[in-house]
N, C-alpha and C positions, 0 to 999 in steps of 0.2 A: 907303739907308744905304751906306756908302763902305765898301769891302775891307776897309781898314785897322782903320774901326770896329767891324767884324763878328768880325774876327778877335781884337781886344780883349774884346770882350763873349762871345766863346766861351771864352775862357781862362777870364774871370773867374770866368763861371759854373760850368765845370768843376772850378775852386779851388771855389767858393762850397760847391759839390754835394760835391765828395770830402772837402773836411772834414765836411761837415756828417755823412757816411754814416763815414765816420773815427771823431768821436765818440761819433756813437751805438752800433757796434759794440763800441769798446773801452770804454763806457759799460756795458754789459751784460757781456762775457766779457772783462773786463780779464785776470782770473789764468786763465783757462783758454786761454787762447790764448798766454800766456806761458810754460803748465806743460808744454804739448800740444803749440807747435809750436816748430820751431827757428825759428833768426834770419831764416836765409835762406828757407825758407817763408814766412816773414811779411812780409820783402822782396818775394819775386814774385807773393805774393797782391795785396799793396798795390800792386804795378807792373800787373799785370793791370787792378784796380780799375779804376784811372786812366786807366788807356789804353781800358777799356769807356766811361769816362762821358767821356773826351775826344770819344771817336768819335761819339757819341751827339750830345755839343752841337753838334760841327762838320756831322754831316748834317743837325738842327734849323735849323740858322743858314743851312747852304747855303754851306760856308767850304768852296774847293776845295783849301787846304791842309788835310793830315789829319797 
């Protein structure tokens, strides 16, 4: 598989997988996480998130870009 493709197909999945855990959370604790946390909290949680399951697909994949 080519660099270029690898690095495609880790993005995607990482979109695919962070929505997917996205709406399930805010499926479940929509109003409690809106009443509970402030803006920016919820900003660097979801930034954390992302950058955990980016890292994850890219060492899956074997993508030397991180």
């Amino acid at each position: 598989m080519g660099s270029k493709l690898r690095q495609r197909l880790a993005a995607l999945v990482t979109t695919v997988i962070f929505g997917f855990i996205l709406w399930k959370i805010l499926e479940r604790t929509f109003v409690v996480i809106w009443v509970q946390t402030p803006w920016w909290g919820l900003l660097i949680m979801l930034l954390v998130l992302y950058f955990l399951i980016s890292y994850s697909i890219n060492r899956l994949f074997g993508s030397s870009d991180s």
